[in-house]
SEDOVEX-49585 format. One record per residue: x negated, y negated, z of N, C-alpha, C, O in turn. Coordinates in steps of 0.1 Angstrom, whole numbers, plus 5000, padded with zeros to 4 digits. Atoms other than C-alpha are relative to their C-alpha. Example, Ala and Ser with C-alpha at 12.3 -4.5 7.8 and 13.67 -1.06 7.14 Angstrom:
# residues 2
499150125000487750455078499149885000498149885007 500950115000486350115071500849895008500349785009 
END
This chain:
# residues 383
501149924997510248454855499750094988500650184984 500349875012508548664825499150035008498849965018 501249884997505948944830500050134990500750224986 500849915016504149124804499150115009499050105021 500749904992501949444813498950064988499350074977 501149945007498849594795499250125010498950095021 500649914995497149924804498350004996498249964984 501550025000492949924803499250154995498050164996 501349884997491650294797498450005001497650065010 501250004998488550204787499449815000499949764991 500150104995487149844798499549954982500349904974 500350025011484849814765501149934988501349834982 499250005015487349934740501249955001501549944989 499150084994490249774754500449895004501449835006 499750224992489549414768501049954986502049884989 499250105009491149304734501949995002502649914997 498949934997494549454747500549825012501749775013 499650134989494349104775500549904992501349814996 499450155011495048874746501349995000502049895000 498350055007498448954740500649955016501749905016 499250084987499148834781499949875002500749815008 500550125005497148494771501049894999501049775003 498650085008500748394753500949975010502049915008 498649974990502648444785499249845007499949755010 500650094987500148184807500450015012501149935019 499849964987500248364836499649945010498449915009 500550034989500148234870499250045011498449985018 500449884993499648544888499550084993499950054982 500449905005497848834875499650125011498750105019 500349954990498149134895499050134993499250164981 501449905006495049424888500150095009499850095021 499849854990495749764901498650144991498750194980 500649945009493049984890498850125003498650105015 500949924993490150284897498649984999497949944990 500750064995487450244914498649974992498149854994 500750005011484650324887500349874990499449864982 499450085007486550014866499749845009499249745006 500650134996486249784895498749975007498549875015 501450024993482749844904499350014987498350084988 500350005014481949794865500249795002501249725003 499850175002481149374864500749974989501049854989 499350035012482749354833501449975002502049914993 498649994997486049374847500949855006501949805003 499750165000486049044864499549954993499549834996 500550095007484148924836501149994991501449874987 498950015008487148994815500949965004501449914994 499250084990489548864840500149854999501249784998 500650124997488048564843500049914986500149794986 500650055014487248494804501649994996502049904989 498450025007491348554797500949915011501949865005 499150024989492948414831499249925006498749965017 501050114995490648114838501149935010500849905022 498950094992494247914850500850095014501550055023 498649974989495748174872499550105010498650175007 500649934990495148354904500550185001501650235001 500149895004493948704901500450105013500250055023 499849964984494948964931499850144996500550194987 499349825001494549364932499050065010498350015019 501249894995492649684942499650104994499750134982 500549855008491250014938501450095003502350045009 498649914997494050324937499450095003498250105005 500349864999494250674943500950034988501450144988 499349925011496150694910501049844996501449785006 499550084998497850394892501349974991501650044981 498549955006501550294883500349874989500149754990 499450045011502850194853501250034996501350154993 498849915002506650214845499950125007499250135017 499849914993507550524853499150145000499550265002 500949895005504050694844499049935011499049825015 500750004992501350774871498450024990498250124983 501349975004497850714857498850025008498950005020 500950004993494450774864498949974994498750004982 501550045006490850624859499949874989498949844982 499850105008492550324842500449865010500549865022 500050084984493249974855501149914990501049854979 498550095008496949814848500149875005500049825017 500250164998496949454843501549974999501950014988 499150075002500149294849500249805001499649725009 499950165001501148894840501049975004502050045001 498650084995503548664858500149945000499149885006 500650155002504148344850502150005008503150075007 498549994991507248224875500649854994499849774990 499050115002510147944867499349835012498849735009 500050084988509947774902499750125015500450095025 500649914989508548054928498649895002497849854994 501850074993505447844949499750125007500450185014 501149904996502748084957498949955003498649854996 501050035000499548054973498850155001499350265003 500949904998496748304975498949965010498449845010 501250054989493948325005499350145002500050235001 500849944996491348545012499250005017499149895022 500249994984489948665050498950144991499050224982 501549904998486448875055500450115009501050065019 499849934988486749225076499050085003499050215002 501549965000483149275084500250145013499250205014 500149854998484249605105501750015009502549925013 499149955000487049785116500949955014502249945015 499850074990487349645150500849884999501849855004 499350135004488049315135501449984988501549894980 499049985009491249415117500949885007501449785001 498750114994493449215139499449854998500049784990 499950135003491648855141499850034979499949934972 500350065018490948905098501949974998502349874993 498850025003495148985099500649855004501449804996 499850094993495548665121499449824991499949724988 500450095010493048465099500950004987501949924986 499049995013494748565065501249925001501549844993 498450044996498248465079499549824997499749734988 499950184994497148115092499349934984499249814982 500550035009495648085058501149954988501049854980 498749965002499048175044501249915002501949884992 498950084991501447975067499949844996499049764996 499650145008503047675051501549995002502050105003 498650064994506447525059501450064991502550054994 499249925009508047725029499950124994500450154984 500549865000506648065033501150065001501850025010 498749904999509448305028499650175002500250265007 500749815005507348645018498849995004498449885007 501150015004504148745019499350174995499650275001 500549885007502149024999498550025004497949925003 501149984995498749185013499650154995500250254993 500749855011496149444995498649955008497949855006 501550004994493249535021499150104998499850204999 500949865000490449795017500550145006501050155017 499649854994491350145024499350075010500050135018 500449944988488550265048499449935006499149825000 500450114987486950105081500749894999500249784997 499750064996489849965087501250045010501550165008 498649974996493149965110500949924992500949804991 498950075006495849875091501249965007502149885002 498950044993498249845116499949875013500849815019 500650134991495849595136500149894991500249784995 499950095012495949415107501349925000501249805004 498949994998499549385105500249895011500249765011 499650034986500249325138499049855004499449785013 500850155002497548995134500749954993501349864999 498850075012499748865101501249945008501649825009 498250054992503248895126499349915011499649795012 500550124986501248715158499749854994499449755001 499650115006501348445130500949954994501249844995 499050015006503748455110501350025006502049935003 499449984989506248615137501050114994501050104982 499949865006507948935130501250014996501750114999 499250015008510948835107499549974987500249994977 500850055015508748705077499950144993499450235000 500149855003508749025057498650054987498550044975 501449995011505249125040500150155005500350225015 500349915013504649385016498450004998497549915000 501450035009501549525000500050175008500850255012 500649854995499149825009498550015000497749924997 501749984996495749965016499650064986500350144980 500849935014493350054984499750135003499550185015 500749904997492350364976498850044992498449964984 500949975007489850544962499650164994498550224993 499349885010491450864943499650095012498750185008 499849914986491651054981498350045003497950155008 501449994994487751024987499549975013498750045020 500850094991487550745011498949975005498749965017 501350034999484350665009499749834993498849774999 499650155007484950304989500849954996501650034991 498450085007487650084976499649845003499149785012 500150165005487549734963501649945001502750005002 499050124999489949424965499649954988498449984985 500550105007489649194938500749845004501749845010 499350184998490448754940499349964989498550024982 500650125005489448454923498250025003497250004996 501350014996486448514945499250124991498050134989 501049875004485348834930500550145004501750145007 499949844997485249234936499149995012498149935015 500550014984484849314974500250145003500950214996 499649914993484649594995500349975015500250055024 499750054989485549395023500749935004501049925016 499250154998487649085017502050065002502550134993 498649995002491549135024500949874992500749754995 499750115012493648934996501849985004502550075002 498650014999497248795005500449894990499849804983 498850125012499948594985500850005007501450105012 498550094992502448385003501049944986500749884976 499350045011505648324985500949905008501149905020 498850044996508248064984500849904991500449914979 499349995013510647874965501550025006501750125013 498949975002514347844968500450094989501250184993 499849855008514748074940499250125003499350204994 500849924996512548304956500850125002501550115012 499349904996514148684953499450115007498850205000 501449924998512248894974501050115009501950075016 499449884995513649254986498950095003497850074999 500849934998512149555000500850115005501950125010 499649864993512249905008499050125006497850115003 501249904998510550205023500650075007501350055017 499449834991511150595030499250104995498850104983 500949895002509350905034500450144993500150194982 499649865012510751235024499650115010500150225011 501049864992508251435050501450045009502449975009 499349924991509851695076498850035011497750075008 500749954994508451765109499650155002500350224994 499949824995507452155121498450025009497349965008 500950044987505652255151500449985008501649945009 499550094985505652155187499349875000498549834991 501050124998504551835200499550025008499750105017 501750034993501351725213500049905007500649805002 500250104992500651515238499049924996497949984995 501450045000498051235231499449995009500249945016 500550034992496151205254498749955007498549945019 500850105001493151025247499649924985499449984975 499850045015492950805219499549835002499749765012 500250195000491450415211500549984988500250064979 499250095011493450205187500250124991500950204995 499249935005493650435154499050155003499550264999 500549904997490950685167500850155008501450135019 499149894987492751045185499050095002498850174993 500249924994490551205207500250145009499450235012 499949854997492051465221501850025001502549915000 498449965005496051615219499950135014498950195015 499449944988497351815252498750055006498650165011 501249984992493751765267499150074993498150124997 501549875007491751975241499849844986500449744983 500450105009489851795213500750014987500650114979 498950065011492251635187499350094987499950184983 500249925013490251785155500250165000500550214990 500449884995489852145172502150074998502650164992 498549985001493752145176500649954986501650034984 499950045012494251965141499450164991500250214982 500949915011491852255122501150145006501250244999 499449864995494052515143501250074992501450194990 498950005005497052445123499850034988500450124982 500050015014495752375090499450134993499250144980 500649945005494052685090499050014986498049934986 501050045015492352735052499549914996498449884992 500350215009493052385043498949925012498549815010 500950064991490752305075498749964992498249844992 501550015002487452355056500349834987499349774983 500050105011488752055029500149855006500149745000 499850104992489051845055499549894998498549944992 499050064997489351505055501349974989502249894990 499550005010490951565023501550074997502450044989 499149915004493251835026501049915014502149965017 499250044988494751605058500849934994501749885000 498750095009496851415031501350075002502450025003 498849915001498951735032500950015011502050055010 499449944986499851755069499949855005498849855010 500150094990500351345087500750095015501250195019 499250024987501451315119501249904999501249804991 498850074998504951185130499249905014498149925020 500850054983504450945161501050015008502049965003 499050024988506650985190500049935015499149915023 500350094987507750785221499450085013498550155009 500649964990506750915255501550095004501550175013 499149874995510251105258500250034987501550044985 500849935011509051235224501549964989501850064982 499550065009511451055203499349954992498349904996 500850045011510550965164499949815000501049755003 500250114999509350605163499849984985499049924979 499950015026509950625119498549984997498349924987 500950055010506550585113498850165002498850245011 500949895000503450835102498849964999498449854995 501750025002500050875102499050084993499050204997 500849905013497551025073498649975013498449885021 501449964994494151175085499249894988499349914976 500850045007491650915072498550024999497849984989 500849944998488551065085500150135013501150185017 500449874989486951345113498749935004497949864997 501349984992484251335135499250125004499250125016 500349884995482651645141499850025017500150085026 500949964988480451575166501049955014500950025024 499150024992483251385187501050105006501350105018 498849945004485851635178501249884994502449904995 498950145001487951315169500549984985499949974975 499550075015490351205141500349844995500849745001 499550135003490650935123501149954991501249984979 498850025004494050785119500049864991499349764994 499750165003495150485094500849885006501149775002 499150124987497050305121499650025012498950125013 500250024984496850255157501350135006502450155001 499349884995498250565178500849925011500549815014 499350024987500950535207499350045011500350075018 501249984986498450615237500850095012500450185019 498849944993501750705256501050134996501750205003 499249915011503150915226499550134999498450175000 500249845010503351245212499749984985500049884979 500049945016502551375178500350144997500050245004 499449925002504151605158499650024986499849934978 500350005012502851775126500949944991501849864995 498650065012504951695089499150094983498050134978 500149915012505051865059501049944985501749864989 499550025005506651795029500450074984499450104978 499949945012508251954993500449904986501449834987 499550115009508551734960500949975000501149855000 498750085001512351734959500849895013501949835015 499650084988512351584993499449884995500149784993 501050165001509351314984501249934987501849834989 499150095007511551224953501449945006501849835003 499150074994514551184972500149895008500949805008 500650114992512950974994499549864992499949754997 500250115010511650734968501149944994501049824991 499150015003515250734956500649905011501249805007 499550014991516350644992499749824999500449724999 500350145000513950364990500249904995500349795000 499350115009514850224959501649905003502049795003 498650044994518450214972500049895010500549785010 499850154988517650005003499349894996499249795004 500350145001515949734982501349954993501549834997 498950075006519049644963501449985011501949885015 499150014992521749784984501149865002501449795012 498850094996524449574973499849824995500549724994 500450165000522049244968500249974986500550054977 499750035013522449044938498350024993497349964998 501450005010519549154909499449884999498249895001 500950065003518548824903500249994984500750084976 499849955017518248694866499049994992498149904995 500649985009516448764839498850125003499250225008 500949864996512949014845499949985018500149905026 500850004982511649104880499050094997498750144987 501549914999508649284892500750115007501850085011 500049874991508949614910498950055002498550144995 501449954991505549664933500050175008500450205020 499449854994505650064939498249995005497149975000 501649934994502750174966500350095008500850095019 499749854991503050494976498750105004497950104994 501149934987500350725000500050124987500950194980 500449895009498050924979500250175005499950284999 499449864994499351204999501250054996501550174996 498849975007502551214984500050064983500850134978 500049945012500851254948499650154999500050234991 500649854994498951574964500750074995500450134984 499049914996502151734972500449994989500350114986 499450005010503851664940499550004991500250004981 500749945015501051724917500349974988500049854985 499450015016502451764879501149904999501349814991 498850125002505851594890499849895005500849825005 499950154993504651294907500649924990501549864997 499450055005506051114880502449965005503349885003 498250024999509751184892500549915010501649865011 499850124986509350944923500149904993501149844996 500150175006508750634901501650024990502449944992 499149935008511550814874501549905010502449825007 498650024992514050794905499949845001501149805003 500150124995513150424911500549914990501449834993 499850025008513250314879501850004995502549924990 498549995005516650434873500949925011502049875008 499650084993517550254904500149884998501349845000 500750105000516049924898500549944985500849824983 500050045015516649904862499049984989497849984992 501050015012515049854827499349865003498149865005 500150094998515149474832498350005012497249935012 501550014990512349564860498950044993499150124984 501250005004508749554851499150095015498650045025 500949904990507049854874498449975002497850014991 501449954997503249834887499650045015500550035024 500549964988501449954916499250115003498450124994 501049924996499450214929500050115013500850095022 500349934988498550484953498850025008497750035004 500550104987497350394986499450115012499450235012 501049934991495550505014500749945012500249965023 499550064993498350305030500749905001500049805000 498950045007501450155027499949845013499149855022 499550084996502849805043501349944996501449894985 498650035000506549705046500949975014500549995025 498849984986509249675073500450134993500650174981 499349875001510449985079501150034997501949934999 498749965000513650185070501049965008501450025018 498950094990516349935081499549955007500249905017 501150074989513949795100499949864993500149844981 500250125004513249415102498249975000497649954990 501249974995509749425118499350084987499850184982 500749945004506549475094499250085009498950065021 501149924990504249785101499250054989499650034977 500849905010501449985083501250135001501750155012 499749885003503150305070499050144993497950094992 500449885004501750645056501050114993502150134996 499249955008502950845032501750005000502450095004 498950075004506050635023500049984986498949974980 499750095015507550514989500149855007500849845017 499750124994507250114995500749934991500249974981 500150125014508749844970500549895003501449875011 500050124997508749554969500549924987499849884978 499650045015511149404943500249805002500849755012 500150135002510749004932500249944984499749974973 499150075012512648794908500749865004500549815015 500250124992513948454910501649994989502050034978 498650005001517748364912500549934984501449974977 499550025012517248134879498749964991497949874990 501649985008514548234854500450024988499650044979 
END
């Protein structure tokens, strides 16, 4: 397995920068990049004109990763050319938000091949559920296959975000890669860092990832109560504050939920996963030396003991543009901690998300996540 990496600042003055991955004859090419870059045609024209043989996969960010440096307004091209890994790539349409689960369902069956071991998924970041999504992938695939990936963003706007494929620049299409391969090394991890504080809330009306209302009053009205100041920045300043989810005897079910829009006129929020209907919610908060610990934690459970693998690997980091918020200047120390985990030998890219995908912490079962560190490390036993 080699993999080469090139950064893009400016599309123009930079395409010449794609030549030197040309040498590698990449199979894969993965394209992480901001949104102004992939709504620029030139970008798959450049794509296309260097990487005619190999299949293209990415998205938009909310900030993008390189080694152990967080950029912005640029778009990181990584090359992979594998030993013996079989891969396929498929694309699925999610003409609205409703239809998250049959597009997750289509994608899979698109996917599903008798040597499928992994699978990797990068869907649009808003009008969608990502956890309907999900949960369509496992109703095919069946909920030991372990897929990776995350939701695009679009630098904490949410107003647009692109995919890219073979097919083109989308704001609609979801893009998976199925792996497999007897040498196939595929690991994973993911942990958050956040702290709850607060009481909990009852849901108590809510459809899929919509929450209309929290101990009978209207969910945003009780939402803006808390956040006070940060209310008027809303849906923006909700990166700072997810929700935990809890069971119905108000136990943590490990996973969170970022505010991805409001409603006014409803009073209603909009969540990036599907709510517990039966559950509580409980604010969360977080301080950088927690989020980097947490990133640390994550790295730890993708190796934990397994063998590296030889020669390079990838390291896929997608972490919730809510975590760069909170850690501002140092966001860099999360990838730092990873990095030192993982090793030099690793080749870092990825991006910040509007929404993470992994099996959870110790967890076997894939889910959508929220402000998580995810990774997704891949290498191949003899390369």
């Amino acid at each position: 397995m080699k993999i080469a990496q090139v950064v893009l600042n400016n599309l123009e003055s930079d395409a010449d920068r794609l030549a030197s991955l040309v040498s590698l004859e990449p199979q894969l090419v993965l394209v992480f990049g901001a949104v102004e870059h992939f709504a620029n045609p030139l970008l798959a024209e450049l794509l296309q004109k260097h990487f005619s043989s190999a299949q293209i996969v990415g998205c938009t960010t909310a900030g993008e990763i390189a080694g152990s440096a967080v950029l912005n307004h640029t778009t990181v091209v990584t090359a992979i050319r594998f030993a013996s890994i079989a891969f396929q790539v498929a694309t699925a349409e999610l003409a609205n938000m409703e239809q998250s689960f049959q597009t997750g369902e289509e994608l899979a069956r698109k996917l599903l091949r008798p040597d499928l071991r992994a699978a990797m998924v990068f869907g649009q970041g808003v009008s969608i559920n990502g956890s309907a999504l999900i949960d369509g992938m496992v109703s095919q695939l069946g909920p030991t296959l372990p897929i990776t990936g995350g939701l695009a963003g679009d630098d904490g706007a949410f107003v647009k975000t692109y995919t890219i494929s073979n097919a083109g620049v989308s704001t609609s299409q979801v893009v998976g890669i199925g792996l497999g391969g007897d040498d196939l090394v595929f690991y994973h991890g993911s942990f958050g860092g956040w702290k709850p504080f607060g009481p909990t809330r009852k849901v108590t009306r809510c459809v899929g990832n919509i929450l209309y209302e929290l101990d009978g009053e209207p969910a945003l009205e009780v939402y803006k109560r808390y956040l006070g100041d940060y209310a008027k920045d809303l849906p923006g300043s909700g990166l700072l504050f997810p929700f935990e989810m809890l069971t119905d005897a108000r136990e943590s079910l490990g996973q969170i939920r970022t505010i991805l829009g409001v409603n006014e006129s409803e009073g209603s929020l909009v969540l990036a996963g599907a709510i517990n209907p039966d559950g509580y919610l409980r604010l969360m908060h977080a301080h950088t030396n927690d989020l980097v610990d947490g990133a640390e934690t994550a790295a730890n459970a993708v190796l934990d003991g397994k063998s590296a693998g030889a020669g390079q690997s990838l390291g896929l980091l997608v972490s919730c543009v809510g975590r760069k918020l909170v850690m501002g200047g140092r966001v860099d120390e999360e990838l730092e901690a990873v990095q030192d985990v993982l090793g030099d030998s690793t080749v870092i890219c990825g991006f910040y998300s509007n929404g993470e995908i992994s099996p959870g912490y110790q967890v076997q079962t894939c889910g959508l996540h929220n402000q998580t560190m995810t990774i997704t490390y891949l290498t191949e036993k003899n390369a």
